[in-house]
The first five atom37 places (N, CA, C, CB, O) and aatype in JSON, in Angstrom:
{
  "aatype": [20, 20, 20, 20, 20, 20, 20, 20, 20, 20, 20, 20, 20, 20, 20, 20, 20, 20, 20, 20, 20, 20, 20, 20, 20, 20, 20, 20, 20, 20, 20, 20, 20, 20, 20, 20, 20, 20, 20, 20, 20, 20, 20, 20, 20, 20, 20, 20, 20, 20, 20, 20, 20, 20, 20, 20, 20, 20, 20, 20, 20, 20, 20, 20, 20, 20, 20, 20, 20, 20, 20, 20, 20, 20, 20, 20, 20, 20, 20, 20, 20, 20, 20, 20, 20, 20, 20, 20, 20, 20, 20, 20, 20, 20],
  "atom_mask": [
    [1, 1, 1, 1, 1],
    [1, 1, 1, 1, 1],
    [1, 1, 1, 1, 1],
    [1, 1, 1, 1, 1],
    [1, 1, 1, 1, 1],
    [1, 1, 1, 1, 1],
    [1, 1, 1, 1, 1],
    [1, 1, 1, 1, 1],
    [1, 1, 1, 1, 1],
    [1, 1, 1, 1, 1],
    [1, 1, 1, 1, 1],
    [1, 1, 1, 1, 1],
    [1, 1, 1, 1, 1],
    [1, 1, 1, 1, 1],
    [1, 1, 1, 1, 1],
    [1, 1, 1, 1, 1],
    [1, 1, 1, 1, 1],
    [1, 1, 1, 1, 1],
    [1, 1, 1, 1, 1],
    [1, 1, 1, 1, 1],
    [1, 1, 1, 1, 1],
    [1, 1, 1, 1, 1],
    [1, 1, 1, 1, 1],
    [1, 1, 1, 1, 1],
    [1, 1, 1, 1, 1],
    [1, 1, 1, 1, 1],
    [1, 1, 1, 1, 1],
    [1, 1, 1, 1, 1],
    [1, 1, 1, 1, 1],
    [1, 1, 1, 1, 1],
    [1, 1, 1, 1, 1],
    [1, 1, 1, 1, 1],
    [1, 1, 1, 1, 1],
    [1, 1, 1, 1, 1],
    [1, 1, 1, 1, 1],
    [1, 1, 1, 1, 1],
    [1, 1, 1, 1, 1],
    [1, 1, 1, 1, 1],
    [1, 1, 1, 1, 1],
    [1, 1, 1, 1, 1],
    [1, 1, 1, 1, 1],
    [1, 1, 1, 1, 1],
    [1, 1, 1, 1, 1],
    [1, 1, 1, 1, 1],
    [1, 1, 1, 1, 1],
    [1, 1, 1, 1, 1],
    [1, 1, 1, 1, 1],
    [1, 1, 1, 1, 1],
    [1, 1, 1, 1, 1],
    [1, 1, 1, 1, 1],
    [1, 1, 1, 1, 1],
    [1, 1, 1, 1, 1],
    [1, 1, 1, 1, 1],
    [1, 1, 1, 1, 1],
    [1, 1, 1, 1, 1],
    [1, 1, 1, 1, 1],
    [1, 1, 1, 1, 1],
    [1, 1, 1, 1, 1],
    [1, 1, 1, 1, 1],
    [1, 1, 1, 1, 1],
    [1, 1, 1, 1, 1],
    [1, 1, 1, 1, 1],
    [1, 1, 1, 1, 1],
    [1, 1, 1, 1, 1],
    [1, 1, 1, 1, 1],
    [1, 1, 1, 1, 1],
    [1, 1, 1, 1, 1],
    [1, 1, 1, 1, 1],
    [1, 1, 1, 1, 1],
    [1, 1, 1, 1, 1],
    [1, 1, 1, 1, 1],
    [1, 1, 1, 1, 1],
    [1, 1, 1, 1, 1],
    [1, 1, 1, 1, 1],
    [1, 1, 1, 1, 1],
    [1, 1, 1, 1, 1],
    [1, 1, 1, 1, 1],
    [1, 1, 1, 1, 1],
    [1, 1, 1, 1, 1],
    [1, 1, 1, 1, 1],
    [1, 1, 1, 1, 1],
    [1, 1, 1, 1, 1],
    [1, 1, 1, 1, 1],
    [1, 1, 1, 1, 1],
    [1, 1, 1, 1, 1],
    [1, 1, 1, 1, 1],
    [1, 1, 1, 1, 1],
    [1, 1, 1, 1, 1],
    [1, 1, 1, 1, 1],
    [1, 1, 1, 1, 1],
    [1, 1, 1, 1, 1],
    [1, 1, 1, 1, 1],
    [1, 1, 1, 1, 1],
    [1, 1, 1, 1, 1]
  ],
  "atom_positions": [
    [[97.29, 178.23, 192.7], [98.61, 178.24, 192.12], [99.14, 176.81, 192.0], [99.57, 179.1, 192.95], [98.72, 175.98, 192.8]],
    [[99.9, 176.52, 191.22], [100.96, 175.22, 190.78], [101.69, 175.64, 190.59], [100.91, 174.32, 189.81], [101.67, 176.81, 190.23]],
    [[102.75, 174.97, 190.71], [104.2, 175.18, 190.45], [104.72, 174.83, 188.68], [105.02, 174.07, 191.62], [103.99, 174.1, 188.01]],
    [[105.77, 175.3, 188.19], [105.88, 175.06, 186.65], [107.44, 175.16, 186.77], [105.02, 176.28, 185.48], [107.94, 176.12, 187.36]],
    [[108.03, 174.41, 186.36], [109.72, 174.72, 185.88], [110.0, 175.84, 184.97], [110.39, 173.46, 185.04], [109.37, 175.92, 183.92]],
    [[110.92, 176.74, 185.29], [110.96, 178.08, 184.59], [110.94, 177.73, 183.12], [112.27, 178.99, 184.99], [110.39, 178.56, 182.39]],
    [[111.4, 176.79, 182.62], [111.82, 176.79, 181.03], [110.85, 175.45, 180.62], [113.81, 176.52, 180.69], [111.07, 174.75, 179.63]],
    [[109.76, 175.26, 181.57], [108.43, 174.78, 180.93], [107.53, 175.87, 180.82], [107.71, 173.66, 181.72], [106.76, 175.67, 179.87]],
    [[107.4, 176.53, 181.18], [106.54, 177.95, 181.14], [106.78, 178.93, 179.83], [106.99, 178.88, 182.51], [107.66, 179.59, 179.27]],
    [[105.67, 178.66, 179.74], [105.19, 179.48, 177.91], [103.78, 180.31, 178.12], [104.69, 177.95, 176.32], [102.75, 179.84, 178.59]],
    [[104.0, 181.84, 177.6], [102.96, 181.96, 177.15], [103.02, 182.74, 176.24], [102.2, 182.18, 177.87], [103.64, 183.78, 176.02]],
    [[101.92, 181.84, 175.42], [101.63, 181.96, 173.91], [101.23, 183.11, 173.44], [100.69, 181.14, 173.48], [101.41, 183.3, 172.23]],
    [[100.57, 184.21, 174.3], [99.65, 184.95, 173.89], [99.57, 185.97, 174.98], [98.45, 184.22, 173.59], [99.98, 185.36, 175.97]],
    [[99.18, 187.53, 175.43], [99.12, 188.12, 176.35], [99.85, 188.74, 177.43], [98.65, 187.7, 176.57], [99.54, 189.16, 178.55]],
    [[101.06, 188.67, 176.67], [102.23, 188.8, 177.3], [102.28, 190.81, 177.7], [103.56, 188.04, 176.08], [102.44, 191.4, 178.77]],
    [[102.09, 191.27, 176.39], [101.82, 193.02, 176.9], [100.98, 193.37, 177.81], [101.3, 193.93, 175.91], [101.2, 194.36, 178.52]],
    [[99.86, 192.61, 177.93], [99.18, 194.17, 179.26], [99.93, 192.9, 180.69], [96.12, 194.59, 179.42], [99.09, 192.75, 181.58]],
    [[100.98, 192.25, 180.9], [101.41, 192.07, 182.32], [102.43, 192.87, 182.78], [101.83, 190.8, 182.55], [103.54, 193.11, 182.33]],
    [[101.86, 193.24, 183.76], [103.16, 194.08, 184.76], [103.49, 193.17, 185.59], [102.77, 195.49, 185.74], [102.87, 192.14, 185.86]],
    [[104.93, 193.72, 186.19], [105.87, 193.32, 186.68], [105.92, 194.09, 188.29], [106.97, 193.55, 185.65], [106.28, 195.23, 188.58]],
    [[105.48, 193.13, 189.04], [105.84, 193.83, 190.73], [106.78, 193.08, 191.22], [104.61, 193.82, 191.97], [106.77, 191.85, 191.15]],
    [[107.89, 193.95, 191.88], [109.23, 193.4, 192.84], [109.24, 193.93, 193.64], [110.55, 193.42, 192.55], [108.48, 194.89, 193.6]],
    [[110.07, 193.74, 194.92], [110.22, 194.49, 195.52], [111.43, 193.98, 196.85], [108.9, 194.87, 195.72], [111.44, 192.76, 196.69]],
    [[112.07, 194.18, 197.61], [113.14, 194.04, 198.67], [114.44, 193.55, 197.26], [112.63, 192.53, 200.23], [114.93, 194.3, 196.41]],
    [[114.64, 192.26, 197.43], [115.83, 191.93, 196.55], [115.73, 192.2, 195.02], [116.12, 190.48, 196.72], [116.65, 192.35, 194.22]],
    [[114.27, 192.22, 194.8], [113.94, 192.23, 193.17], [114.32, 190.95, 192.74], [114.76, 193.38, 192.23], [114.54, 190.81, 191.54]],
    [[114.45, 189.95, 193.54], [114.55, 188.89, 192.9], [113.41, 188.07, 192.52], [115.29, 188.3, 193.5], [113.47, 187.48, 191.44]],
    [[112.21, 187.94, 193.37], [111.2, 187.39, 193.12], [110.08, 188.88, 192.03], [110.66, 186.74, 194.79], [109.77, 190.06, 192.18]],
    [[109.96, 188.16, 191.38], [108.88, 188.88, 190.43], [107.02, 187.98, 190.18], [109.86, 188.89, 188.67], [106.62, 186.88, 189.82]],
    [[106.38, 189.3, 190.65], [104.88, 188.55, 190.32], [104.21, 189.19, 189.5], [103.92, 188.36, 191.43], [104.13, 190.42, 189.59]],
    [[103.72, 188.65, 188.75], [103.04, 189.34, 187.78], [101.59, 189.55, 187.28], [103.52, 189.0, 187.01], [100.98, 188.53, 186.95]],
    [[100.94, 190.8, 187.18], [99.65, 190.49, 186.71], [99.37, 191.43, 185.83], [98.66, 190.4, 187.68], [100.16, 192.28, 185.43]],
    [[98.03, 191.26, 185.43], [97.14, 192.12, 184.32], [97.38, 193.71, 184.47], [95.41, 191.83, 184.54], [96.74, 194.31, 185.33]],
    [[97.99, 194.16, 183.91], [97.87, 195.55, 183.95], [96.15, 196.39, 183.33], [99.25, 195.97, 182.99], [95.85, 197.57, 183.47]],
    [[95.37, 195.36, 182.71], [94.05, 195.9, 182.41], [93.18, 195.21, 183.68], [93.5, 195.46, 180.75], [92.36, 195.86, 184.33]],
    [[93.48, 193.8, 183.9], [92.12, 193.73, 185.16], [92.15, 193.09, 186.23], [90.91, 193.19, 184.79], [91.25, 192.54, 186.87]],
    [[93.81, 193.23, 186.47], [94.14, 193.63, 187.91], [94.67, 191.54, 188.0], [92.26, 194.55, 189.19], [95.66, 191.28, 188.69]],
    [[94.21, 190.81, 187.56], [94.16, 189.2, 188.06], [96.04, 188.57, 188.32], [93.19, 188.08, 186.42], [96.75, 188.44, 187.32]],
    [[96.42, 188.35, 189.29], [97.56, 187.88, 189.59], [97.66, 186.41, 188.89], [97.7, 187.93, 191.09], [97.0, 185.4, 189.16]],
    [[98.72, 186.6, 187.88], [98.69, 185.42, 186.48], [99.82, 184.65, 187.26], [99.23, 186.08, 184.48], [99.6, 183.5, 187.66]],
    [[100.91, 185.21, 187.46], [102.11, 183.6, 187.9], [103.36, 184.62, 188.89], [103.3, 182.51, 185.72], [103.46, 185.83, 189.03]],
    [[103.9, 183.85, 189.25], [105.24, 184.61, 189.91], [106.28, 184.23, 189.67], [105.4, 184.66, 191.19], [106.34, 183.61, 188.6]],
    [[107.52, 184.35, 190.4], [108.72, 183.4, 190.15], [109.24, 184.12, 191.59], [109.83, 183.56, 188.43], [109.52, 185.31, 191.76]],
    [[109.26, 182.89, 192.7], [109.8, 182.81, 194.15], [111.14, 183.48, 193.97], [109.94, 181.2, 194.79], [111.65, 183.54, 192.85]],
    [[111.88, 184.12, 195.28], [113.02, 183.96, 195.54], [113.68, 183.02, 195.98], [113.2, 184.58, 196.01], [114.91, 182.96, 195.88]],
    [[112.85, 182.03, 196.63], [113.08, 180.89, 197.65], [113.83, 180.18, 196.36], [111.51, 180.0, 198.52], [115.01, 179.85, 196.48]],
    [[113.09, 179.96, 195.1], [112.84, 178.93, 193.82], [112.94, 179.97, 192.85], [111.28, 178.0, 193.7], [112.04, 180.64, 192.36]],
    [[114.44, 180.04, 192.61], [113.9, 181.2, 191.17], [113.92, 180.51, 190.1], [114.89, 182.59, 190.72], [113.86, 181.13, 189.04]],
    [[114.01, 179.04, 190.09], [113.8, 178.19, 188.35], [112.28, 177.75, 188.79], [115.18, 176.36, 187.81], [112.65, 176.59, 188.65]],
    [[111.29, 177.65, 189.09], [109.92, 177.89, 188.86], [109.12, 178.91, 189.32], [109.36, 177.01, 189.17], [109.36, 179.83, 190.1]],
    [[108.21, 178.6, 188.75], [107.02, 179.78, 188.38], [105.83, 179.04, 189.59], [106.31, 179.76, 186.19], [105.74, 177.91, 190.06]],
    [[105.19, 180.03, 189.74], [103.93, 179.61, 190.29], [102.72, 180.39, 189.85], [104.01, 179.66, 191.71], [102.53, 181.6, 189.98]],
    [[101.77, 179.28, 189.17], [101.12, 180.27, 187.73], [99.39, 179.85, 188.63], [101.53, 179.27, 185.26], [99.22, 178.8, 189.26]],
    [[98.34, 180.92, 188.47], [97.3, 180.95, 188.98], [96.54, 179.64, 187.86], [96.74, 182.58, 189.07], [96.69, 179.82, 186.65]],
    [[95.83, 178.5, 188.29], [95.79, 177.47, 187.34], [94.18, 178.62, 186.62], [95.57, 175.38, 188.19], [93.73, 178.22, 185.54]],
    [[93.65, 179.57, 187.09], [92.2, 179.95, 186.8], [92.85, 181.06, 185.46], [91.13, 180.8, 188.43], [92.07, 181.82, 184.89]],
    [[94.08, 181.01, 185.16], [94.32, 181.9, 183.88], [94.31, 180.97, 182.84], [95.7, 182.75, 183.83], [94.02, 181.37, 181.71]],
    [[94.66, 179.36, 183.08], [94.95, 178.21, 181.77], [93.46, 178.16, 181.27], [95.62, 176.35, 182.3], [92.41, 177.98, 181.88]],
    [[93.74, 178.41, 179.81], [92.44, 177.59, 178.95], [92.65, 176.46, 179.07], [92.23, 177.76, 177.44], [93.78, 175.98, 179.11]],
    [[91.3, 175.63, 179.18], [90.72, 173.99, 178.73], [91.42, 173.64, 180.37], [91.66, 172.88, 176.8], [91.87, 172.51, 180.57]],
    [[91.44, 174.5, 181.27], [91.97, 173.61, 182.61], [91.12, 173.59, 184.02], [93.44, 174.21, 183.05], [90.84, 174.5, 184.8]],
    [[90.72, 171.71, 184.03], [89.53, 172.13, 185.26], [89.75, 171.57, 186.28], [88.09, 171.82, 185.08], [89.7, 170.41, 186.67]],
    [[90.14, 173.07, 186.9], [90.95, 172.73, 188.61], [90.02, 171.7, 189.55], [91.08, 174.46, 189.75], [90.47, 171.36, 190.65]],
    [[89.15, 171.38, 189.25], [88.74, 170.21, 189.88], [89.31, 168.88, 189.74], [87.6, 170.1, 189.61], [89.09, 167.88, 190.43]],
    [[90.42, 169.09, 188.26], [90.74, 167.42, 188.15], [92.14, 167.18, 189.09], [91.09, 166.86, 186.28], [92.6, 166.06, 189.25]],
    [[92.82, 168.54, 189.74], [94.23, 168.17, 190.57], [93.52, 168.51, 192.06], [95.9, 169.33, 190.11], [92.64, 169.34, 192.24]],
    [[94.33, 167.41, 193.34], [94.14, 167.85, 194.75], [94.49, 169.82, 195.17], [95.37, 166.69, 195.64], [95.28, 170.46, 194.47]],
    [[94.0, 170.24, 195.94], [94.1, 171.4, 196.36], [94.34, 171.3, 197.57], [93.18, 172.13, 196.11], [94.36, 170.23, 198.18]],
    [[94.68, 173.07, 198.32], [94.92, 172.83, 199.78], [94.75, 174.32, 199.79], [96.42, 172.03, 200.41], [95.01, 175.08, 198.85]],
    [[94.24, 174.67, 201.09], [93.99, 176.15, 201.09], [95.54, 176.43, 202.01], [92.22, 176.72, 201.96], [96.16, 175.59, 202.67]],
    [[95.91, 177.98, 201.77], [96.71, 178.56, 202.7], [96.14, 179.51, 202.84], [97.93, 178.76, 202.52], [95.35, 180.18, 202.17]],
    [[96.95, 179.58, 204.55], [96.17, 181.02, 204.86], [97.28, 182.21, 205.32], [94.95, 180.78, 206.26], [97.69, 182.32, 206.47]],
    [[97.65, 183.02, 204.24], [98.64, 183.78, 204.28], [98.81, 184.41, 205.47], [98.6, 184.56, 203.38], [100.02, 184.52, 205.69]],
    [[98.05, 184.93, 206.48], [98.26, 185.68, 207.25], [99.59, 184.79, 208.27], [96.81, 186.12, 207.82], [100.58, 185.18, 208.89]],
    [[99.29, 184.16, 208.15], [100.46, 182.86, 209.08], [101.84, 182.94, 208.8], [100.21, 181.16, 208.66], [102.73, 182.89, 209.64]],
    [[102.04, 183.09, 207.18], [103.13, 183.07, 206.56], [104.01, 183.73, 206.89], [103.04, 183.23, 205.61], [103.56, 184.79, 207.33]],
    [[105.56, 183.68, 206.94], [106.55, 184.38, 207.55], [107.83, 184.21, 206.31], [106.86, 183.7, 209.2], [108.23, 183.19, 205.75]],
    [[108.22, 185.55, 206.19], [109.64, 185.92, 204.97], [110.78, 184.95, 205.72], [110.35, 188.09, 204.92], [111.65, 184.28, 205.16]],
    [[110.58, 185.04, 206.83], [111.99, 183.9, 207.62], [111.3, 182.1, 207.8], [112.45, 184.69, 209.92], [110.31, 181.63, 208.36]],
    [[112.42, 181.51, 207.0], [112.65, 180.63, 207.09], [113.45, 180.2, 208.07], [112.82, 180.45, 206.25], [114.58, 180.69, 208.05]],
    [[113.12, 179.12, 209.29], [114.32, 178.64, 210.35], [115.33, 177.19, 209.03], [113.19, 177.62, 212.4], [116.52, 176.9, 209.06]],
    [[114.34, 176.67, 208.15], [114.97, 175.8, 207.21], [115.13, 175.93, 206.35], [114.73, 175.0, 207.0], [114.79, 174.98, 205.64]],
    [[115.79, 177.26, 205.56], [116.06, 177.47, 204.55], [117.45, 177.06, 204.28], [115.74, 178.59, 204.37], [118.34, 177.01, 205.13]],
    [[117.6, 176.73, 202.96], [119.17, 176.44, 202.72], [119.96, 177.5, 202.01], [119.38, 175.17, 201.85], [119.73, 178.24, 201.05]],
    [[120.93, 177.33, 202.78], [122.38, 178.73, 202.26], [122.18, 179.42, 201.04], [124.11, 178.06, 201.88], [122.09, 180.65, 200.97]],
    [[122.08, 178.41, 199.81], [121.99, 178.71, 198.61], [121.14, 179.54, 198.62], [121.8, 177.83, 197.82], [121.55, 180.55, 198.04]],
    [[119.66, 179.71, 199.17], [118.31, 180.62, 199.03], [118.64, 182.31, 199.5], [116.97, 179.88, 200.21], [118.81, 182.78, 200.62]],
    [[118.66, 182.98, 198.16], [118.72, 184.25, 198.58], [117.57, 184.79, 199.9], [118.53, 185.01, 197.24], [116.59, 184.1, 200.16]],
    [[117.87, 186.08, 200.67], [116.98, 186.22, 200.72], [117.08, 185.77, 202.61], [116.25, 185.56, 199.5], [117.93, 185.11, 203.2]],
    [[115.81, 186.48, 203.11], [115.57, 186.52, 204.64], [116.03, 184.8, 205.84], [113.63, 186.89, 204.63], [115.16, 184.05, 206.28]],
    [[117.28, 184.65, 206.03], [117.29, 183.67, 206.96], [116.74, 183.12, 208.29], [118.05, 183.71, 207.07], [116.38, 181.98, 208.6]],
    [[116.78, 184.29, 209.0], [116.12, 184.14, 210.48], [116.08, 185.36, 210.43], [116.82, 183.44, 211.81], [116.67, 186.14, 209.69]],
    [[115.14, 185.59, 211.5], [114.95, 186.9, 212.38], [115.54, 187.95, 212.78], [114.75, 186.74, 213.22], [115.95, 187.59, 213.88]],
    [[115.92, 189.25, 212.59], [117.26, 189.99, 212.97], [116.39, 191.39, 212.48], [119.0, 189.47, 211.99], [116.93, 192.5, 212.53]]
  ]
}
């Protein structure tokens, strides 16, 4: 994934077979192939003016030419202790 500014994000082409998954606030939306299943981009709750688009859906793009970093989701936590006010969405623990 990379990050994209919501109103740099275009796509040209393929827009019907994506579905739309939400879920708690419905604010964050992710989206993928409704024919073969591939998770294409999202849009955070944390960040709802960018996208975070899978770079293996771009034509002519070879993820070898940007740095990478693995995450390992299982770690990940909906609570933020540093989130700011403005950020909809899970603050601390409760």
């Amino acid at each position: 994934m990379t990050k994209v500014r919501e109103n740099a994000l275009t796509v040209p082409s393929g827009e019907d077979p994506l579905s739309v998954y939400k879920w708690n606030t419905h604010r964050a939306k992710h989206l993928f192939c409704s024919r073969c299943g591939i998770y294409t981009f999202h849009r955070e709750r944390a960040v709802p003016d960018q996208s975070g688009v899978n770079v293996f859906c771009l034509e002519n793009f070879d993820p070898a030419s940007v740095p990478m970093r693995a995450t390992e989701g299982i770690e990940m936590s909906v609570v933020d202790p540093n989130a700011r006010c403005q950020w909809a969405g899970p603050q601390e623990a409760g």
